[in-house]
C-alpha positions as CSV (number, residue, x, y, z in Angstrom):
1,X,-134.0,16.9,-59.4
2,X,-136.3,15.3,-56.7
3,X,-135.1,16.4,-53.6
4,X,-136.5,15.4,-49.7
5,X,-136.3,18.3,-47.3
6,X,-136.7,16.6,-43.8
7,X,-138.9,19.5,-41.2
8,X,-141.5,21.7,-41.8
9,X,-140.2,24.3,-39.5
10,X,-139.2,28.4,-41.2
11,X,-136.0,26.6,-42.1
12,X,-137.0,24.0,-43.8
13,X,-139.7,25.9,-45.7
14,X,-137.7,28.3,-46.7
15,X,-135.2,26.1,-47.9
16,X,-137.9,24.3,-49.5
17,X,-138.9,27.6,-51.4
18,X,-135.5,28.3,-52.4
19,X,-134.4,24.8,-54.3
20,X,-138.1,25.0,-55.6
21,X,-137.2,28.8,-57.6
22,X,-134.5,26.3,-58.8
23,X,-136.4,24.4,-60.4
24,X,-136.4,21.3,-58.6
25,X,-139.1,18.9,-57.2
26,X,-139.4,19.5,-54.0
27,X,-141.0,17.4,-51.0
28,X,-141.2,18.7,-47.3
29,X,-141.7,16.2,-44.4
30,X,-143.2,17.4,-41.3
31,X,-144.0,15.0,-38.0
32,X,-146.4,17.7,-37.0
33,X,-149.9,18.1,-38.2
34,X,-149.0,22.0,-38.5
35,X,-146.5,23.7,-40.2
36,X,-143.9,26.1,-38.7
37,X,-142.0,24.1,-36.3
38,X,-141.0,26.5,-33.1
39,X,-142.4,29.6,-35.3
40,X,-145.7,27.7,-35.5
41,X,-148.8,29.5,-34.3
42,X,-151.8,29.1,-32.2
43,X,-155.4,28.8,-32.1
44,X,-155.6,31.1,-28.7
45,X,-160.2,31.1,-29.1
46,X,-160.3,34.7,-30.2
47,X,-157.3,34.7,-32.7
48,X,-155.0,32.8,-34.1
49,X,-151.6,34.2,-33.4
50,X,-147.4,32.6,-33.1
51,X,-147.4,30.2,-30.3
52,X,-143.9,31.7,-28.8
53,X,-143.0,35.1,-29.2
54,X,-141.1,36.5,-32.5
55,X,-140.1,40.0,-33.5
56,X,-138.3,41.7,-36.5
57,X,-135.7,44.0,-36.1
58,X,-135.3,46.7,-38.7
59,X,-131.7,45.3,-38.9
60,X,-133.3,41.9,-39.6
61,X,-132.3,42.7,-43.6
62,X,-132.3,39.3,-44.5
63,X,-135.7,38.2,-43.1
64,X,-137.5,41.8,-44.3
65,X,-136.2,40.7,-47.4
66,X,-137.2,37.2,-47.9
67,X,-140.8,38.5,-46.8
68,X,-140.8,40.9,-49.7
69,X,-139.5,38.4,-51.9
70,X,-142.5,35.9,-51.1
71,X,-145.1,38.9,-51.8
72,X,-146.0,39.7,-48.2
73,X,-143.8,43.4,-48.1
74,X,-147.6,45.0,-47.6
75,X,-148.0,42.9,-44.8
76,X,-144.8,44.3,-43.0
77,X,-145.6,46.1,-39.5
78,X,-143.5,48.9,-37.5
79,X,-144.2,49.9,-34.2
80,X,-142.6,52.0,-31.5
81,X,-141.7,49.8,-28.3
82,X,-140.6,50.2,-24.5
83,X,-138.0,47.9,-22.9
84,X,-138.6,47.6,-18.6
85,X,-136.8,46.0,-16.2
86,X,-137.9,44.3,-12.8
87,X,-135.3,44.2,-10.2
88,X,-135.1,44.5,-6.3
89,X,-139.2,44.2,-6.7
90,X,-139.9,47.2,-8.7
91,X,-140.4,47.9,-12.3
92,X,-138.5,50.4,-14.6
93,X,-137.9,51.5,-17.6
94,X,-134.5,51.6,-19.4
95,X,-136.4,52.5,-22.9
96,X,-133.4,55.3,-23.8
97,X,-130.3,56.8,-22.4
98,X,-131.9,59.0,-19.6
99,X,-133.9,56.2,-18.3
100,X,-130.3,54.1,-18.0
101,X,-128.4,56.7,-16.9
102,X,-130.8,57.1,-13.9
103,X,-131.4,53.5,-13.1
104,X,-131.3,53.6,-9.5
105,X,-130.0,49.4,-8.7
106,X,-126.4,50.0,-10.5
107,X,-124.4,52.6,-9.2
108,X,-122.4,54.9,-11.5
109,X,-119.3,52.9,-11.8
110,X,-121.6,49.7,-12.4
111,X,-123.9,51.8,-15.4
112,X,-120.4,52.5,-16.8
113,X,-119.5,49.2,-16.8
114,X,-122.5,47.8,-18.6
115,X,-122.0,50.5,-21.3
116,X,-118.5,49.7,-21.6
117,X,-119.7,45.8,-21.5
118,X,-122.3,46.3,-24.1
119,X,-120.0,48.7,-26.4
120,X,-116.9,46.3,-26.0
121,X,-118.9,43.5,-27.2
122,X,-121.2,45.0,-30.0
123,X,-117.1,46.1,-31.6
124,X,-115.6,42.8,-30.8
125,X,-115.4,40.3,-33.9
126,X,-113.6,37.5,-32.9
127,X,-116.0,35.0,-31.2
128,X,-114.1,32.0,-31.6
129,X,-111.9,33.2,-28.2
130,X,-115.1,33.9,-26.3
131,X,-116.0,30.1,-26.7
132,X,-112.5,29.0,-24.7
133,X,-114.1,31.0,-21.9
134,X,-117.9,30.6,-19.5
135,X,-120.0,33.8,-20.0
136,X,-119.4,34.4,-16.0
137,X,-115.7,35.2,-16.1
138,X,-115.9,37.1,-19.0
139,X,-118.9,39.5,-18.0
140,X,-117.0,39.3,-14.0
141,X,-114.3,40.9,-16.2
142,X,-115.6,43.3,-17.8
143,X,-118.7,44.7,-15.9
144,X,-117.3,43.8,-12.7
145,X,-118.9,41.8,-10.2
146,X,-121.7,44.6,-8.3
147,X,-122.9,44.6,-11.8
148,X,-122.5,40.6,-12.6
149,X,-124.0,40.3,-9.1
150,X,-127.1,42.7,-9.5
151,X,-128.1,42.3,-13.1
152,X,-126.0,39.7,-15.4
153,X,-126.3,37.0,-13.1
154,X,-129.9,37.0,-12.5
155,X,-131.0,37.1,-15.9
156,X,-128.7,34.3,-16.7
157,X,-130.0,32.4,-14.5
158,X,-133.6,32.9,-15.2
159,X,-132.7,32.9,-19.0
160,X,-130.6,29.1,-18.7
161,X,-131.0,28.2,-15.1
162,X,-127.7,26.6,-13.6
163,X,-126.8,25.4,-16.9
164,X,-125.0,29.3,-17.3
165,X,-121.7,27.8,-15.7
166,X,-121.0,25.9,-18.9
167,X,-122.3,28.2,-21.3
168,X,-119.5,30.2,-23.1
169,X,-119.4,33.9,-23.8
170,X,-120.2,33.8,-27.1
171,X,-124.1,33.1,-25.6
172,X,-124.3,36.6,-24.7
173,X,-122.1,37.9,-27.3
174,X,-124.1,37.3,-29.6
175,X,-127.4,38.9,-28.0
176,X,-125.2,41.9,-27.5
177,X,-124.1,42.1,-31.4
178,X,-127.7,41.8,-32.6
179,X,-129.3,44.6,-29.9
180,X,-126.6,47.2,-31.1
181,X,-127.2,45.9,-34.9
182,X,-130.8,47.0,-34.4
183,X,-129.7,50.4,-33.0
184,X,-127.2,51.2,-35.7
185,X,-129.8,50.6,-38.4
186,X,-130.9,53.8,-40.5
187,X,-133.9,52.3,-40.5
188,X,-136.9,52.8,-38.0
189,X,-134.5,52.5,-35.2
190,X,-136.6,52.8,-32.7
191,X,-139.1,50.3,-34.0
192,X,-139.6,46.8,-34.0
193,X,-142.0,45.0,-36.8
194,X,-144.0,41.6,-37.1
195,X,-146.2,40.2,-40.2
196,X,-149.8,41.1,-39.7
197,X,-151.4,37.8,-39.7
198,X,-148.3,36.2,-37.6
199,X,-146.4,33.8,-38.5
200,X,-148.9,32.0,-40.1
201,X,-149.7,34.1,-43.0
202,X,-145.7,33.3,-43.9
203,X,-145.8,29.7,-43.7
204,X,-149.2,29.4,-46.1
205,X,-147.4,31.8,-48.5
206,X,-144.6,29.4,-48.3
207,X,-146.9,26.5,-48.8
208,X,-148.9,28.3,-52.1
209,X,-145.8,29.1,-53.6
210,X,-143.8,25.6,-53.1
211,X,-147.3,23.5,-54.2
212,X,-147.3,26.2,-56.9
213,X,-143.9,25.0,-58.6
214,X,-144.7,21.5,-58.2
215,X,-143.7,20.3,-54.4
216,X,-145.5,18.6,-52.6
217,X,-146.0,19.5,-48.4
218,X,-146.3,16.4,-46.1
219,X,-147.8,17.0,-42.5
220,X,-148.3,14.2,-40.3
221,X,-145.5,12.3,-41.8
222,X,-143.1,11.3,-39.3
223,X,-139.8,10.0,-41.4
224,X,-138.7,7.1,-39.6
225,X,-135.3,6.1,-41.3
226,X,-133.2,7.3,-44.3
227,X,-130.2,5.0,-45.9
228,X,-128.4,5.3,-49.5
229,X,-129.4,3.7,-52.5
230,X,-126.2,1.5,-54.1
231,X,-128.1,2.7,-57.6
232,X,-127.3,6.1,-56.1
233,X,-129.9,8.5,-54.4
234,X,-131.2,8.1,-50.8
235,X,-134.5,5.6,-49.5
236,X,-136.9,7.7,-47.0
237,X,-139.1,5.8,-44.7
238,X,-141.8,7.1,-43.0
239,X,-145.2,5.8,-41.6
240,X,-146.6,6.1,-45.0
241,X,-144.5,5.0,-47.6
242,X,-141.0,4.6,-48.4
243,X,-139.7,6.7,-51.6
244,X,-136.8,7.5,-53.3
245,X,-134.9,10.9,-53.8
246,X,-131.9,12.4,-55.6
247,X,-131.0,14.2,-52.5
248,X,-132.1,14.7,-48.8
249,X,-131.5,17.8,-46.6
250,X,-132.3,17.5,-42.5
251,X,-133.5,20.5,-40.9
252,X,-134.2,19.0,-37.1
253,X,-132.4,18.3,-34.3
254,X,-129.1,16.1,-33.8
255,X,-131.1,13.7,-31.9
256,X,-133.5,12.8,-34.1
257,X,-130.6,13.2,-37.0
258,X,-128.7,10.5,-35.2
259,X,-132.2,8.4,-34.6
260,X,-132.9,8.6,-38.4
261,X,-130.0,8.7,-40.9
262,X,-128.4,5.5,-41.1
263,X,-124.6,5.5,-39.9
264,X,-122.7,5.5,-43.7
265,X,-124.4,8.9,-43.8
266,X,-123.1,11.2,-41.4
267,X,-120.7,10.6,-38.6
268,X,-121.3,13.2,-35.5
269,X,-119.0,11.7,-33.6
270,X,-118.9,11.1,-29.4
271,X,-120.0,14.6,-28.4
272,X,-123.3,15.3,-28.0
273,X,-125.0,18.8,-28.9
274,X,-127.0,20.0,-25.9
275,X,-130.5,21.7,-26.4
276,X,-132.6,24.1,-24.0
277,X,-136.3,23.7,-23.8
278,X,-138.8,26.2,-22.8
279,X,-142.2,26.5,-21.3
280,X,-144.2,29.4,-22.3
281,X,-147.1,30.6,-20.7
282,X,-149.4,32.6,-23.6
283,X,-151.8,34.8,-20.8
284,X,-154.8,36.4,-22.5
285,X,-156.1,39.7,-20.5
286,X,-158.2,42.4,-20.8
287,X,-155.9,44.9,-19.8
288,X,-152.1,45.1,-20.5
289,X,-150.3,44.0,-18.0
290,X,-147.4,46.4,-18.6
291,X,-146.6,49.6,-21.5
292,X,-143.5,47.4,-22.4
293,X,-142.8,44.8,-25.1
294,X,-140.2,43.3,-22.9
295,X,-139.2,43.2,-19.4
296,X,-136.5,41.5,-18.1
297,X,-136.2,39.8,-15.1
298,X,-133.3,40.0,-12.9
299,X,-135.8,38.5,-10.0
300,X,-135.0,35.0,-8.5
301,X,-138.5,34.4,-7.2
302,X,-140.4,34.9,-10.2
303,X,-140.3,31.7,-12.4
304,X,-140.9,32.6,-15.8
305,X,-137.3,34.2,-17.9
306,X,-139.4,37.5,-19.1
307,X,-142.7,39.1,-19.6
308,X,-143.5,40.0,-23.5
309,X,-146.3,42.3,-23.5
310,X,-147.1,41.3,-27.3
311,X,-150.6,43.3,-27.4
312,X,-147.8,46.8,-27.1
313,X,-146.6,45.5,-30.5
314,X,-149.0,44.2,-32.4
315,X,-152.3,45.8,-33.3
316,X,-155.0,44.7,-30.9
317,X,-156.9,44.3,-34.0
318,X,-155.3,41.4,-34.5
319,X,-155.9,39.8,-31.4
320,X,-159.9,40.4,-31.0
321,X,-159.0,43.6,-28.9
322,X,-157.5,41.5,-26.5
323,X,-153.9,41.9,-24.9
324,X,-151.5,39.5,-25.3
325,X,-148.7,38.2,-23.0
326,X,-146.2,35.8,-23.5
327,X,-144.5,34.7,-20.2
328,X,-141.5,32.0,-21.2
329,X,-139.2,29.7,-18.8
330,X,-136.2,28.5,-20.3
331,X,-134.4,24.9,-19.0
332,X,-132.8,21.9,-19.6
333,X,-134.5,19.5,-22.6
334,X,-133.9,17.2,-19.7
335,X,-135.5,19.2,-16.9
336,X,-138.3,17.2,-15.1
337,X,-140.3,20.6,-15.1
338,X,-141.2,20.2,-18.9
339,X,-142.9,17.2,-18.4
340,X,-145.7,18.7,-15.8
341,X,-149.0,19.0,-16.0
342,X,-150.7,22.4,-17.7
343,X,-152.4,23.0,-14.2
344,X,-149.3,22.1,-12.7
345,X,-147.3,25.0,-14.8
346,X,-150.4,27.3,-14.6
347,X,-150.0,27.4,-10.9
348,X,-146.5,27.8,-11.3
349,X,-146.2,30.8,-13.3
350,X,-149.5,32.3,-11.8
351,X,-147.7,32.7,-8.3
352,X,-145.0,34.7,-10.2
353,X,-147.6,36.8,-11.9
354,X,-149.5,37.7,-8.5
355,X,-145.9,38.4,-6.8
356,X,-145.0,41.0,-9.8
357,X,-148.6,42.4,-10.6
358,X,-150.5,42.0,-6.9
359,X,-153.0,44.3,-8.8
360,X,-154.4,41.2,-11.1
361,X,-157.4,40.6,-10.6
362,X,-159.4,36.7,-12.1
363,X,-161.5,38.7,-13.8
364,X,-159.0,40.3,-15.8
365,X,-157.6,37.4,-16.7
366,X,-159.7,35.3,-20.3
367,X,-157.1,32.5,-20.4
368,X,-153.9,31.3,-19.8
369,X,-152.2,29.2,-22.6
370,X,-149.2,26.7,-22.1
371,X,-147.1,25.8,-24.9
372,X,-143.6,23.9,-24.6
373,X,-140.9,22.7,-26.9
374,X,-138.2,20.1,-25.4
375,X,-135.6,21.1,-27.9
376,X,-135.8,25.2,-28.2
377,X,-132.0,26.0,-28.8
378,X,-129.0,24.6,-29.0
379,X,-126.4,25.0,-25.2
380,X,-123.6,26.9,-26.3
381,X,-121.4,25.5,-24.0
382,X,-117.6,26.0,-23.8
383,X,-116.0,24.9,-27.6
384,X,-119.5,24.7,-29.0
385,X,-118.1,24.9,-32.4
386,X,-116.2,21.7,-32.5
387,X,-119.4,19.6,-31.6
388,X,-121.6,21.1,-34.4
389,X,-122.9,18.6,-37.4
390,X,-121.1,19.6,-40.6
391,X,-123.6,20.0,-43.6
392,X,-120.9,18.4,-46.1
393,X,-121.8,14.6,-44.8
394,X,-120.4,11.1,-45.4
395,X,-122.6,11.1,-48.4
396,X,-122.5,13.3,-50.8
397,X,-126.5,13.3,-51.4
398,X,-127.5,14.2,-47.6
399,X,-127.1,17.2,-46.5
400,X,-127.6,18.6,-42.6
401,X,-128.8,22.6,-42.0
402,X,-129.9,22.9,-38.2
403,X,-129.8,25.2,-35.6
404,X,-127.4,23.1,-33.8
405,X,-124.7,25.2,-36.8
406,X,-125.1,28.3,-35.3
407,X,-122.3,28.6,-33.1
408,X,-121.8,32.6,-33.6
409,X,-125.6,33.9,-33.5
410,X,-129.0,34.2,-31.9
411,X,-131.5,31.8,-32.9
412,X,-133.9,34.1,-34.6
413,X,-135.8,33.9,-38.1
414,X,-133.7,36.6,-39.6
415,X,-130.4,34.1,-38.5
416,X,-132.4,30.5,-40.1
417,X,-133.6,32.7,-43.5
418,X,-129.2,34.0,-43.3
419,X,-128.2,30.1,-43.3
420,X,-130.2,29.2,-45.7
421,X,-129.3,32.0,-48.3
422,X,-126.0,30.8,-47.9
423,X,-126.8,27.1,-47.7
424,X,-127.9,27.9,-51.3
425,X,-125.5,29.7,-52.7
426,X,-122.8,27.6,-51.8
427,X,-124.7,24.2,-53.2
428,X,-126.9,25.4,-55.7
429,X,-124.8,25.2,-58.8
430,X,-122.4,22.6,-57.6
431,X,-124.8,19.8,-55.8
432,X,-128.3,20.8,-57.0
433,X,-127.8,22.1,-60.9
434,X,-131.3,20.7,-62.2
């Protein structure tokens, strides 16, 4: 069968892999000149390395697995890592139990109610009530509001700006299920992995092994419109060519979905799914800038979500001895600041850098980088659910897999390869028999 998947991104490569094992022909369409979509990497002048930051958690079974599957298992990395904090203008760390139980901005009633908050919602399986309710009353509820106050609400803030007041609670539900996931698994608890290479030694695997079975990987290719065929099938336009498939699967946002597929194919209805951006200053140092691979920020003045000190991760071998920081800003796809000027975000973010680290000196510094996506994640707002795309369409040949579907996890690579797996066990034999 000879089948269009519509984005190059990890989702629509792996999908691509998949339906190729089945035996099917299959074509990838990617706008981008690079593979990899928001997993895509970056020439940084020393290296080449992921162009946002990405980690694998040992509970990340699905992902470890697909990575074995493709032949890359050898390539697997495990590290030990340290978790800060920065609040109230000062730096800690909260790497184990002792460190939280002495963490001086929460008193003891507010470190009880963070455990409590974060054990209540790691046990909790019903998410569907969490959407009926905003991620401030429920963590005003539970942690109480010193603790909302002090810690919950800051990083919220930096993490989705004001847009928090319409997010539901399954937002930070869900981050709380996957951190306790990681801490329950048997194994390397205490370690967090990445592909040596990056990201980018996954996506050429991908690439070998779909061109390998026959498919064929389209970069550049920006597909402009796709309609049914009365014959039976699906027409795809793009700037190239137009050509005919059996079957056509989007993996990109719902705005371009709604741009694209012509209206007998998929009805989304009056709501529109909300996305989040994010800006994401990649700073290149001599030194590290701190002994964690994440801090997070519960400080209003600083402009940037987090600091990901990548370099205490991943080998300095494979970043030319260099240390590697990733410092993202999360907003609106709508937010005016996503549209400024590299100098312009430079000086932003740089003023943050000198208020936390007043040590930095120029000379320390070999480059800053500034990447940006418009649409990062879907906005979980209140009854997310009910605005989501369904992947059983109008017509039974188009099919739609996107992040915009998950309206009970993280977006994270182990979540996209999850989807997919079932995407293709449910379809497979039914949709796709070759």
């Amino acid at each position: 069968m000879n089948i269009a998947v519509i984005g190059g991104g990890m989702m629509g490569l792996t999908l691509a892999y998949r339906l190729s094992q089945q035996g099917h022909k299959v074509t990838v369409f990617e706008s981008n000149n690079q593979l990899g979509g928001l997993a895509t990497y970056h020439d940084y002048g020393s290296f080449v390395w992921d162009r946002f930051y990405h980690v694998i958690l040992p509970s990340d079974t699905q992902l470890i697995n697909f990575i074995k599957e493709i032949n890359l298992g050898d390539k697997l990395r495990w590290r030990p890592t340290l978790t800060g904090c920065y609040i109230d203008q000062k730096l800690y760390s909260i790497s184990n139990t002792i460190e939280f139980l002495r963490f001086p901005p929460l008193t003891i009633i507010g470190k009880f109610r963070l455990a409590l908050t974060l054990l209540y919602g790691s046990r909790m399986k019903n998410w569907r009530r969490l959407e009926k309710i905003t991620v401030e009353d429920w963590l005003l509820k539970i942690s109480g509001r010193n603790t909302y106050e002090k810690l919950w609400q800051p990083l919220l803030l930096a993490k989705l700006g004001e847009n928090y007041k319409r997010v539901s609670a399954v937002f930070i539900w869900s981050y709380i299920k996957r951190l306790f996931s990681a801490r329950d698994s048997k194994l390397h608890k205490e370690q967090l992995g990445y592909v040596a290479g990056g990201y980018k030694t996954v996506f050429d695997q991908l690439e070998k092994l779909i061109c390998a079975a026959g498919g064929n990987i389209c970069t550049g290719v920006a597909v402009k419109y796709v309609k049914p065929d009365s014959k039976g099938g699906l027409w795809v336009e793009h700037n190239k060519a137009k050509e005919h498939f059996d079957k056509v699967i989007f993996t990109g946002p719902v705005n371009i979905l709604q741009q694209i597929a012509d209206r007998s194919l998929v009805q989304i209805g009056d709501s529109t799914v909300e996305y989040l951006g994010v800006i994401c200053m990649s700073l290149i140092t001599r030194k590290a800038l701190v002994p964690y691979y994440i801090v997070n920020l519960a400080d209003l003045r600083i402009p940037f979500t987090g600091v990901l000190g990548m370099s205490n991760l991943v080998s300095l071998q494979e970043t030319a001895g260099l240390h590697l920081t990733y410092l993202p800003k999360y907003v609106h796809s709508d937010d005016p600041l996503l549209k400024q000027t590299d100098d312009e975000l430079r000086s932003l973010f740089f003023r943050g850098l000198h208020l936390m680290f007043p040590q930095l000196k120029a000379d320390d510094i070999v480059a800053a980088h500034i990447n940006r996506a418009m649409k990062m994640q879907p906005l979980q707002v209140l009854n997310y659910s009910h605005l989501v795309p369904k992947i059983v369409t109008e017509n039974d040949d188009f099919f739609v897999l996107n992040t915009s579907q998950f309206v009970n996890d993280t977006l994270n690579n182990n979540t996209v390869v999850g989807h997919v797996n079932e995407f293709s066990e449910k379809f497979s034999s039914k949709h796709f028999s070759a």
